[in-house]
MMTF fields as JSON, N, C-alpha, C and O atoms, coordinates in Angstrom:
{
  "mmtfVersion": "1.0.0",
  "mmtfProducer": "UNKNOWN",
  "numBonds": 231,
  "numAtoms": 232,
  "numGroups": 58,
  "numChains": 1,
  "numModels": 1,
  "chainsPerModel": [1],
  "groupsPerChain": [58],
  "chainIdList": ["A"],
  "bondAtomList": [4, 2, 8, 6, 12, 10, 16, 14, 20, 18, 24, 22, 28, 26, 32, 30, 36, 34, 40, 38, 44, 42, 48, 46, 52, 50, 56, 54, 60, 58, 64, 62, 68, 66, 72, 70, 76, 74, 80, 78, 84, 82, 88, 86, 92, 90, 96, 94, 100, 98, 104, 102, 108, 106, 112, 110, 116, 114, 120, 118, 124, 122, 128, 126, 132, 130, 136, 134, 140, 138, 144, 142, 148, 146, 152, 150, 156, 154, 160, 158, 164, 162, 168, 166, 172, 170, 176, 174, 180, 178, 184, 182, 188, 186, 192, 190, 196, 194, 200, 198, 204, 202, 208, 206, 212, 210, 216, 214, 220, 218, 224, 222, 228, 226],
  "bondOrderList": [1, 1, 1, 1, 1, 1, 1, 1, 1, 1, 1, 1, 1, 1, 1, 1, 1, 1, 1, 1, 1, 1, 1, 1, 1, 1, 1, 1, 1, 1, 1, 1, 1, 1, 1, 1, 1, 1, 1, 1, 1, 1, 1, 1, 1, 1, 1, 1, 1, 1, 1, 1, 1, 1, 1, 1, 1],
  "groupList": [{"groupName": "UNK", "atomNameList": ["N", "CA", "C", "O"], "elementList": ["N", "C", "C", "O"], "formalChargeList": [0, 0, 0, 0], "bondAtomList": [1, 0, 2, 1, 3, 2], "bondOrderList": [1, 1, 2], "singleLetterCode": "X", "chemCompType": "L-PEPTIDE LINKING"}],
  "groupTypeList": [0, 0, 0, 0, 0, 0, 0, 0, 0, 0, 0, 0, 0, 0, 0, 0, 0, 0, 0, 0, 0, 0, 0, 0, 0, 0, 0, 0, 0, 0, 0, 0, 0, 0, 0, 0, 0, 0, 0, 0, 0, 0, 0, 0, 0, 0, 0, 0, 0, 0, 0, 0, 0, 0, 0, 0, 0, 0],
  "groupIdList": [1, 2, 3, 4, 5, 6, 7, 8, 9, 10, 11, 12, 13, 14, 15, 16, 17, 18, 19, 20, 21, 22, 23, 24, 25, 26, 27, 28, 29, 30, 31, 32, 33, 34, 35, 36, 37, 38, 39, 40, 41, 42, 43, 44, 45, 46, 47, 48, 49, 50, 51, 52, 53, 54, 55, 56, 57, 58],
  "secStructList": [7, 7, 7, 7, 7, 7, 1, 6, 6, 7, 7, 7, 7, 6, 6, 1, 6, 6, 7, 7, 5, 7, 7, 7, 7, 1, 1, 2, 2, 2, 2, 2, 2, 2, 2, 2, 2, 6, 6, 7, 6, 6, 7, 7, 7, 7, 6, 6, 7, 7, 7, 5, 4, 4, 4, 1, 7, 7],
  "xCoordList": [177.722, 178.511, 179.176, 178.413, 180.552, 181.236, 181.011, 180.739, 181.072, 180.76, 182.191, 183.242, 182.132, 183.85, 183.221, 182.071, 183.953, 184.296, 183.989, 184.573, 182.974, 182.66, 183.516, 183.133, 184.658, 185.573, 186.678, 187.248, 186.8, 187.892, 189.22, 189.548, 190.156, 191.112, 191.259, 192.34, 190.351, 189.575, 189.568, 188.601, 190.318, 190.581, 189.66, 189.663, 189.049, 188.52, 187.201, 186.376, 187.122, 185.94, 185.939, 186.754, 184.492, 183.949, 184.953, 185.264, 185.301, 185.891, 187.318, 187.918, 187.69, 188.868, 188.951, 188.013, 189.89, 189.44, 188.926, 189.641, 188.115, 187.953, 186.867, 186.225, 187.117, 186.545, 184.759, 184.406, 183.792, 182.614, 182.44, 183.21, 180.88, 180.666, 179.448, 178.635, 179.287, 178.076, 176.996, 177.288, 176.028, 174.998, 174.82, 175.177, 174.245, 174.002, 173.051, 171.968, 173.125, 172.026, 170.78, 170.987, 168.913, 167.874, 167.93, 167.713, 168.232, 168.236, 168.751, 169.936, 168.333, 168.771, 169.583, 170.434, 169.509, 170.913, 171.893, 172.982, 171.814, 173.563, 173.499, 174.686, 172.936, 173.51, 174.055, 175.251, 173.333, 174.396, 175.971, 176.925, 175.98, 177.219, 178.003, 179.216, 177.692, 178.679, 178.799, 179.868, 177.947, 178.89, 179.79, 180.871, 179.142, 180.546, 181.754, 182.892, 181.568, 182.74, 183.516, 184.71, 183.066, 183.695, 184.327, 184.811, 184.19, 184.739, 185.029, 185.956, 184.078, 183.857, 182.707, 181.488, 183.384, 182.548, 181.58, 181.904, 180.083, 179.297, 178.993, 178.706, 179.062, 178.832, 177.304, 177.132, 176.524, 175.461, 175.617, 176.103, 175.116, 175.6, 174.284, 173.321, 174.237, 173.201, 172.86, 173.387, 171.802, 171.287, 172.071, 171.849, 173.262, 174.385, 175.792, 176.517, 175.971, 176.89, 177.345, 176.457, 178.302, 179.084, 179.761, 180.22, 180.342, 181.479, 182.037, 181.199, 183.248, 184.038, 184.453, 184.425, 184.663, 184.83, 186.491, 186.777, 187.186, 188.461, 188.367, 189.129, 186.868, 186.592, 185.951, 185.554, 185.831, 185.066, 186.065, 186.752, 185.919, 186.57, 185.611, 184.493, 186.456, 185.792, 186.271, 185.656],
  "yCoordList": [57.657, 57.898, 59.272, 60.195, 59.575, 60.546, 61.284, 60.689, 63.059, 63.909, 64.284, 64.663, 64.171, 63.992, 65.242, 65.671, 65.588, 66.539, 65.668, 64.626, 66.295, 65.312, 66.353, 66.458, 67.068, 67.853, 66.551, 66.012, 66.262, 65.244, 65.347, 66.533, 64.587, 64.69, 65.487, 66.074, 65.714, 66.331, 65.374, 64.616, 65.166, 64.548, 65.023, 64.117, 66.123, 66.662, 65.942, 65.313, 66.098, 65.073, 65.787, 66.693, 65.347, 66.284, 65.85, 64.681, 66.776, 66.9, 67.697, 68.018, 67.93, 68.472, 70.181, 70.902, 70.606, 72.317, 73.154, 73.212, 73.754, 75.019, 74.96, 75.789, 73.536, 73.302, 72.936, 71.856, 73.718, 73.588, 72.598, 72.103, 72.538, 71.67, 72.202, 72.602, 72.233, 72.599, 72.006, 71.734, 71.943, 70.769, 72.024, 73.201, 71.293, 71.74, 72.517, 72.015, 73.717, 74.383, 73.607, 72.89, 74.088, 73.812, 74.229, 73.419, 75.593, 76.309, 75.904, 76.23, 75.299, 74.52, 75.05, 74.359, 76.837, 77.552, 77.607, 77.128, 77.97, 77.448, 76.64, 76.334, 75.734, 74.019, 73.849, 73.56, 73.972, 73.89, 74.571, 74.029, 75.629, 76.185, 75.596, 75.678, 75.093, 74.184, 72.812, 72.204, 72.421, 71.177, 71.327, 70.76, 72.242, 73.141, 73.552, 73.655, 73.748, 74.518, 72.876, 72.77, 71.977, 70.861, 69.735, 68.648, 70.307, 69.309, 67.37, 66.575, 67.36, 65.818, 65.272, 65.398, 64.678, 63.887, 63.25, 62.412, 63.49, 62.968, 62.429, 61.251, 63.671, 63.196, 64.512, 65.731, 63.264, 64.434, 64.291, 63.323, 65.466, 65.505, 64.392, 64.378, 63.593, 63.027, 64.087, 65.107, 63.345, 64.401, 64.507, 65.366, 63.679, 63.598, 64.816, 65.384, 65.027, 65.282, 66.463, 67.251, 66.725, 68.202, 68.777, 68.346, 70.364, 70.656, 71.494, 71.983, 71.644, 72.043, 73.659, 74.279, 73.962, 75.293, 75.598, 76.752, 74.794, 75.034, 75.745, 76.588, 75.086, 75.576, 77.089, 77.026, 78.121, 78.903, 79.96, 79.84, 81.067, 82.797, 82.963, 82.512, 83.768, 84.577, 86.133, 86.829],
  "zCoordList": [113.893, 112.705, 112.839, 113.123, 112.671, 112.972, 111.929, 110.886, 111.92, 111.03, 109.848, 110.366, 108.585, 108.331, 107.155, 107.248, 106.347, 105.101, 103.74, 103.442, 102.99, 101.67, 100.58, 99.415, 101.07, 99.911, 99.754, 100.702, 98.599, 98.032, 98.75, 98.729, 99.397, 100.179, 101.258, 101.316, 102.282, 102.868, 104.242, 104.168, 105.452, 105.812, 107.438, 108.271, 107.789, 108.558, 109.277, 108.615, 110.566, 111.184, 111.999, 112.181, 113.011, 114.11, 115.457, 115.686, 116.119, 116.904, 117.087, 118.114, 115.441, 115.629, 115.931, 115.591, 116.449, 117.257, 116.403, 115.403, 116.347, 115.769, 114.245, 113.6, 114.169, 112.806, 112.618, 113.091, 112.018, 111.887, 110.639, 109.816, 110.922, 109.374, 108.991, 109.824, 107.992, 107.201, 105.939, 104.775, 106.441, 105.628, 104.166, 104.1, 103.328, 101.831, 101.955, 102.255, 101.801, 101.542, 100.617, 99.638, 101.433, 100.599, 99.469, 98.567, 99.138, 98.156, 96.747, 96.695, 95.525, 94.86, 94.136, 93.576, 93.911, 93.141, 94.194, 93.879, 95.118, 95.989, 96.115, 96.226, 96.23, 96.345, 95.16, 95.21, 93.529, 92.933, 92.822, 92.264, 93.364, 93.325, 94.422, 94.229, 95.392, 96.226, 95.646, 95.689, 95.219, 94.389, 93.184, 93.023, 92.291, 91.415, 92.489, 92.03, 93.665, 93.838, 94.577, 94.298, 95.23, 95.492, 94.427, 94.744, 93.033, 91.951, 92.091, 91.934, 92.344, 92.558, 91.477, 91.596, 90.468, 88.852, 89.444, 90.284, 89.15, 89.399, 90.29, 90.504, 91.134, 92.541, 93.356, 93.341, 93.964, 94.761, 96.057, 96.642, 96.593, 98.227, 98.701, 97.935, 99.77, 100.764, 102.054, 102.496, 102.362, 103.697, 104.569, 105.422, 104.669, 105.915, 105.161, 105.977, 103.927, 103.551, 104.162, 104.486, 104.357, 104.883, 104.433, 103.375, 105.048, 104.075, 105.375, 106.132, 105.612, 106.842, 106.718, 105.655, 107.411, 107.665, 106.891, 106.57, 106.725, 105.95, 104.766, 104.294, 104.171, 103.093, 102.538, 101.375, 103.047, 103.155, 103.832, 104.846, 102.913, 103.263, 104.462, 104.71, 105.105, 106.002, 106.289, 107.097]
}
């Protein structure tokens, strides 16, 4: 199963250059703040879910 982006229109998958992915933090106060910050209605991340490096200051 290929690794893709669970950010809404978010079209990103493993393999493309440069781009990381990142599982949900354990931590249950940043995990909530990454699903606040992905605005998706009633939605919870799964153990597979990701979030791509597009997303995130550096």
């Amino acid at each position: 199963m290929p690794i893709t982006c669970c950010v809404y229109q978010c079209h990103n998958r493993q393999g493309k250059h440069n781009t990381r992915f990142f599982s949900f933090p354990k931590d249950q106060e940043r995990k909530s703040k990454w699903i606040a910050a992905i605005r998706r209605d009633k939605w919870q991340p799964s153990k597979y879910s990701k979030v791509c490096s597009d997303h995130f200051k550096y």
